[in-house]
C-alpha positions in Angstrom: -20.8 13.5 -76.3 -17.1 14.0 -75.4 -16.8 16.5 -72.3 -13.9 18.9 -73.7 -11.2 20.2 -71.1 -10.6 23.9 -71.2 -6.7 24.6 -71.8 -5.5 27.7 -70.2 -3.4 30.0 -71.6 -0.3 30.4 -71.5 -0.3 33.8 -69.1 -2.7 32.0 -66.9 -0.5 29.1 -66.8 2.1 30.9 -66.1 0.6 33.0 -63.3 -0.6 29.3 -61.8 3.1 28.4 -61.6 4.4 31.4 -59.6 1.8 31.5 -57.5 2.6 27.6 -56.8 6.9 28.6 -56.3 5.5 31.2 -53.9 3.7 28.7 -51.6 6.2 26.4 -51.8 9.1 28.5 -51.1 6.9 30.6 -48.4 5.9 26.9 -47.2 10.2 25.8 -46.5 10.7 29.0 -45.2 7.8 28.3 -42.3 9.4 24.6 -42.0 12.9 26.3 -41.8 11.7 28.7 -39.0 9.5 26.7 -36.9 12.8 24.2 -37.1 15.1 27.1 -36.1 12.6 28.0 -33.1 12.6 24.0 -31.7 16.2 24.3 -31.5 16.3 27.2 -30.0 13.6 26.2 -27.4 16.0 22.8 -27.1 19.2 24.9 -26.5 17.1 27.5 -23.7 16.0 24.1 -22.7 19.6 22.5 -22.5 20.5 25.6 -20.8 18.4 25.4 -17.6 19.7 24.2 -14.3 18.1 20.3 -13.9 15.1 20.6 -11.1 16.4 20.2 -7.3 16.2 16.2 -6.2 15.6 15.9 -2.7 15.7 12.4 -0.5 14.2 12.6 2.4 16.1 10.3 5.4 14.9 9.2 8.6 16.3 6.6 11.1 15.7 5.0 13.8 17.6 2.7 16.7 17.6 -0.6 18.2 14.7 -3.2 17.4 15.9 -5.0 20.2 13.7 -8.2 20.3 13.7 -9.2 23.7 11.4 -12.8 25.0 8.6 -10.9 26.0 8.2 -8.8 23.2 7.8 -11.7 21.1 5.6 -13.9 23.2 3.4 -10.3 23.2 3.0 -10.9 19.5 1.6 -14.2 19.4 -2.1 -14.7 18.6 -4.3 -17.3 17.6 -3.5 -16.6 14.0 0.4 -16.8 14.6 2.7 -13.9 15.4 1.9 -10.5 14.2 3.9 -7.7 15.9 2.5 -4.4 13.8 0.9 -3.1 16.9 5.0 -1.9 17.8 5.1 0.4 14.9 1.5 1.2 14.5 1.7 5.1 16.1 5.3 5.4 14.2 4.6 4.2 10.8 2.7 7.9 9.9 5.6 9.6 10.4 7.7 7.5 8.3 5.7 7.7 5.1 6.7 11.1 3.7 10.6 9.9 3.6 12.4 8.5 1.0 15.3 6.4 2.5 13.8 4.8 5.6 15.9 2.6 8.1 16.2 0.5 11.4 18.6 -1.1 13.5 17.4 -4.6 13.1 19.7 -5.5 16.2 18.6 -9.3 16.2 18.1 -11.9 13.8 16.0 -14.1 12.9 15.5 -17.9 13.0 13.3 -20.6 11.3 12.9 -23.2 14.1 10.8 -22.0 17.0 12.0 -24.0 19.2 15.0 -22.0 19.4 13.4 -18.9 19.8 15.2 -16.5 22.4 16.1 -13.2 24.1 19.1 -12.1 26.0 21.7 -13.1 25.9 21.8 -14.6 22.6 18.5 -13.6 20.7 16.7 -14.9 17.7 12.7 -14.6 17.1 11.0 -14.7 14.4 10.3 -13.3 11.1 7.3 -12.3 11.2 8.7 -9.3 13.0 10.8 -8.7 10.0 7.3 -8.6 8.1 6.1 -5.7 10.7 9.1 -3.8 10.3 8.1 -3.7 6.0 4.1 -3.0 7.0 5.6 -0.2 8.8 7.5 1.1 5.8 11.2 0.9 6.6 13.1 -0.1 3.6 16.8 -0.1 4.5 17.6 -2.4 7.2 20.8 -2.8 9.3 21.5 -6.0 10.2 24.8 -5.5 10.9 25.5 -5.5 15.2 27.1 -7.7 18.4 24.3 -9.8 18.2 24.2 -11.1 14.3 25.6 -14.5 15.5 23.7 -14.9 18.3 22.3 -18.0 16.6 25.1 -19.3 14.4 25.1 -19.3 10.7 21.7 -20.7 11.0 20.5 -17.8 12.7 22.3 -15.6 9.8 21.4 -17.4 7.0 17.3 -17.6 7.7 18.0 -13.5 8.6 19.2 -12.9 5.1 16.9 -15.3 2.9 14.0 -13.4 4.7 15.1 -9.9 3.8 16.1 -10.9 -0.1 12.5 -12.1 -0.3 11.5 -8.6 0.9 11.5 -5.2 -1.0 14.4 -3.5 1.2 17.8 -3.1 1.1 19.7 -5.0 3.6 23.4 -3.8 5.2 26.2 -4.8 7.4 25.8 -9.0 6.5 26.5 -10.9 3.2 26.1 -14.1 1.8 29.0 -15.2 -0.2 32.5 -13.0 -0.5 31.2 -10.9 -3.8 28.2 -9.5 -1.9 30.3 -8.4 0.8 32.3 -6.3 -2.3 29.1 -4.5 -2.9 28.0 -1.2 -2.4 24.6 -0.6 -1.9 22.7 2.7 -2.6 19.5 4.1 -2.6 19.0 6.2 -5.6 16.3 8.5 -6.8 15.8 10.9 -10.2 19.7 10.8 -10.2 20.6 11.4 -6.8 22.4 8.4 -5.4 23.1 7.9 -1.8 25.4 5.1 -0.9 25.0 3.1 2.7 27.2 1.3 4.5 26.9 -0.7 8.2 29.4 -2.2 10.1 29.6 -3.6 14.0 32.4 -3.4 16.5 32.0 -6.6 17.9 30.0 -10.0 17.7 29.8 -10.8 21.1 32.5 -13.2 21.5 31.1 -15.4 18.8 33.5 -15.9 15.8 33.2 -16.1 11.8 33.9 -19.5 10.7 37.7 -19.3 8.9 37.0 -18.3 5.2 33.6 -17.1 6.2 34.8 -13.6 7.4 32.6 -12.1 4.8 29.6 -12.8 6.6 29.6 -9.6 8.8 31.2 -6.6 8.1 33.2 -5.7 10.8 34.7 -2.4 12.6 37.9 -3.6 13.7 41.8 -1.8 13.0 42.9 -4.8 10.9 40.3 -4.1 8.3 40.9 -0.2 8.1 41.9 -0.4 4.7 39.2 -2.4 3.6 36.9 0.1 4.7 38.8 2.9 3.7 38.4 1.3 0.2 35.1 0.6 0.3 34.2 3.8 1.4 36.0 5.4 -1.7 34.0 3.2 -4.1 31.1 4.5 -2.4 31.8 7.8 -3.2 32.9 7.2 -6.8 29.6 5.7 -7.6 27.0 8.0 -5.6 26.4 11.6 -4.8 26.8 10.7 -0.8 27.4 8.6 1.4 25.8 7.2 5.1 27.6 4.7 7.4 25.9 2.9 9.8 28.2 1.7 12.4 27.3 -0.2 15.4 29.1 1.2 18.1 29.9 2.8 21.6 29.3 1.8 25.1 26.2 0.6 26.2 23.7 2.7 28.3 26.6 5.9 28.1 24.9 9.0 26.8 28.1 10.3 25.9 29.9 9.3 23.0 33.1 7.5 23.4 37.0 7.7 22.7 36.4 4.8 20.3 33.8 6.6 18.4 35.0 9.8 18.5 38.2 7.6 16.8 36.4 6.2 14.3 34.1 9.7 13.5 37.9 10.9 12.6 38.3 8.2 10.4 35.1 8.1 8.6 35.3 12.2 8.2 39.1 11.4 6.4 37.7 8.9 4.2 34.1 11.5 3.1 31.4 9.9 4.5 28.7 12.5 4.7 26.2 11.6 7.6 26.4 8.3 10.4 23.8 7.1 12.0 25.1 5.2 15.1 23.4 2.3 17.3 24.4 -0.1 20.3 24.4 1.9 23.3 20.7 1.4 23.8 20.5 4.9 25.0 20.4 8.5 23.5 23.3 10.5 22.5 24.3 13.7 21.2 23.9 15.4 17.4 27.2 16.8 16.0 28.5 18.9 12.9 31.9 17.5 12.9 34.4 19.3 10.8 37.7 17.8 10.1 41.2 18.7 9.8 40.6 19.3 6.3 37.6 21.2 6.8 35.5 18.2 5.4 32.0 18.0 7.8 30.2 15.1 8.7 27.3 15.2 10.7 27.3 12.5 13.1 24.0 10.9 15.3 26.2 9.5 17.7 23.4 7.0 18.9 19.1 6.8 18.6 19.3 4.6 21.1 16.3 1.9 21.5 13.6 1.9 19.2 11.7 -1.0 21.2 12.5 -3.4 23.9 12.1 -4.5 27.1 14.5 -2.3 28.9 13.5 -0.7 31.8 14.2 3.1 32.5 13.1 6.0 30.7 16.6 6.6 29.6 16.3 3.1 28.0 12.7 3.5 26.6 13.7 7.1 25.4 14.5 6.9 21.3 15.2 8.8 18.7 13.9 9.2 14.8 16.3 11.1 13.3 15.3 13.2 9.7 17.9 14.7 7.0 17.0 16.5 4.0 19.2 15.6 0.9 19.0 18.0 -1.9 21.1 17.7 -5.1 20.9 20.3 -7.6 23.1 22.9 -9.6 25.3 23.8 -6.5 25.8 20.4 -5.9 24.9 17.6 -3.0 24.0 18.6 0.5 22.9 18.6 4.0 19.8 20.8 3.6 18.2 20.6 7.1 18.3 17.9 10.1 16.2 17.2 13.5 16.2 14.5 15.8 12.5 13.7 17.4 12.2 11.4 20.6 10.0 8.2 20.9 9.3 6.1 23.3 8.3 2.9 24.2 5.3 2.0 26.1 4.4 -0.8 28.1 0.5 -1.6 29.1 -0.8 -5.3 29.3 1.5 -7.2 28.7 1.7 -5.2 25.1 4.2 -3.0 23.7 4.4 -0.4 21.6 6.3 2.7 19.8 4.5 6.5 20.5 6.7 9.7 19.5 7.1 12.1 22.0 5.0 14.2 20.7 2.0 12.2 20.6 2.7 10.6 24.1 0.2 11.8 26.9 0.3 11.8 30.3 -2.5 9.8 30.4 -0.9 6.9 28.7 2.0 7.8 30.9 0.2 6.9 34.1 -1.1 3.5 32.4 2.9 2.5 31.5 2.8 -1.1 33.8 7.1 -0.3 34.6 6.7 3.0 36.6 3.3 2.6 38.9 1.4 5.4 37.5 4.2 7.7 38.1 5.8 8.4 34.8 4.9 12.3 33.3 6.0 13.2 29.8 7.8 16.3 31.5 10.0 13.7 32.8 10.8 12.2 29.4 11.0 15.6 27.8 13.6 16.8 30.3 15.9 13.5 30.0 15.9 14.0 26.0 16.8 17.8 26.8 19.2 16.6 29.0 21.0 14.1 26.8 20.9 15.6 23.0 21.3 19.0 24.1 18.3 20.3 22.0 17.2 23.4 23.3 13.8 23.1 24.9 11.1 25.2 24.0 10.1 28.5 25.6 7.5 27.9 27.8 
């Protein structure tokens, strides 16, 4: 038997119909207002400031490789030369941009491994210096020919094969064009490292690109560099390699070139080469434009002898781009120092040196106090001491 269908009439069908326009139209008008309210959420959302950046920075001086230090890091296994860095490396891993003064280089024959006065060791220190957590190295300084182009070349194979940005020495004429940056969530900081000197030693002719160079005759170069530096970041560091050595006092030729650098914008510089502290300053030029300058952090680790010459520096900027702008939120420089015990060396900060380990330091006969290194880092920064 055939099932029949049941035909409404025509007032139900017709009551079926508007009740259908209704939901559809009250449907398009729920579409239409939940669409409205995304773009108004996009638009409040357009209309917020972007969320501060901040880079942390911090810096230290010379890794000055002298003979002993790398016959200390020999073992059975080979060399291995993390025990330097082993009491810094905490403080280092909060910051963003982290870099040394790699003052020597490196070379791939042993045999020629040497210290003053024309250095080269080998890499494995350059393999301590990443465990440790620096990332930006300057390898730009008097001694970056102590070993020839040899000596440059291994340097610069090394750090390529590493994850860290290397400064101040290039390997063909279009590196030395580039400008290298560190950049995070938008905020780019350009860096830039150049030496006064290269002890005598000079660039093969047409190889002049192999160092960068602090000298009058390339002013202009620099000058241009520096303004492609700012026309592709936020700021802008230089790392110059400068000053007279063991003077806690910055020098005419520093002060000169601080004038120059504060013309051209740079932002912050982080000077090495005297082997000793220096001063902090808020320099403000002519035009009103401040730089803040670290004249010098002096050694990070060597064999120097003197307190003065084991005395250190980290120094710490906070970076912070946001609505306003790019800036200099905060700065600090904290001493370190390097101890001597057994024929081993090592890198403490202030803080964290005792005078217990003091008395063991093999250079100063159990006489050494950490009042006397607090009073010479008073002395020669300027940094208020502490109210006892």
């Amino acid at each position: 038997m055939k099932k029949q269908i049941k035909i409404p009439n025509k007032s139900t069908l017709a009551l079926i119909i508007f009740c259908a326009v209704c939901l559809s139209t009250a449907a398009t008008l729920l579409v239409m207002q939940l669409a409205s309210g995304s773009d108004q959420a996009v638009d409040e959302a357009a209309q917020q400031p972007p969320a501060p950046v901040t880079i942390e920075v911090a810096a230290v001086g010379d890794n000055l490789m002298h003979l002993p230090l790398i016959r200390s890091g020999l073992t059975d296994l080979g060399y291995n030369f993390d025990g330097f860095y082993e009491h810094v490396a905490p403080y280092l891993a909060a910051a963003d941009l982290k870099a040394i003064n790699q003052e020597t280089v490196f070379i791939g024959d042993p045999s020629r491994y040497s210290g003053y006065p024309s250095f080269g060791g080998p890499t494995a220190v350059g393999e301590s210096v990443v465990r440790a957590g620096f990332n930006v190295i300057e390898q730009a300084s008097n001694h970056s020919y102590d070993m020839g182009r040899d000596g440059l070349t291994d340097t610069m194979t090394f750090w390529k094969s590493e994850p860290v940005t290397m400064l101040g020495v290039n390997e063909s004429p279009e590196a030395a064009l580039r400008i290298d940056k560190f950049e995070k969530d938008g905020f780019t900081v350009a860096m830039l490292n150049y030496t006064y000197s290269l002890n005598g030693y000079v660039l093969p002719a047409g190889s002049e690109y192999l160092v960068n160079l602090l000298d009058e005759e390339n002013r202009p170069a620099i000058a241009a560099q520096i303004a492609r530096a700012k026309s592709e970041s936020d700021m802008v560091i230089v790392f110059p390699h400068w000053g007279t050595e063991y003077d806690t006092e910055p020098d005419d030729y520093q002060r000169d070139w601080l004038k120059f650098f504060n013309e051209n914008g740079v932002d912050i510089i982080i000077g090495s080469h005297p082997h000793v502290l220096q001063p902090v300053e808020e320099f403000v030029g002519e035009t009103g434009y401040k730089t803040l300058v670290f004249y010098s952090l002096g050694n990070f680790i060597s064999n120097q002898s003197s307190v003065v010459k084991e005395l250190g520096g980290m120094a710490r900027v906070t970076l912070v781009k946001d609505e306003a702008g790019c800036r200099i939120d905060k700065y600090s420089l904290e001493p370190c120092f390097t101890h001597v015990s057994g024929g081993k060396y090592t890198v403490y900060m202030l803080r964290d040196y005792t005078d217990e380990l003091a008395r063991t330091h093999s250079k100063y006969g159990g006489s050494l106090s950490t009042a006397d290194i607090w009073n010479k880092f008073y002395e020669i920064t300027g940094v208020q001491q502490p109210a006892a």
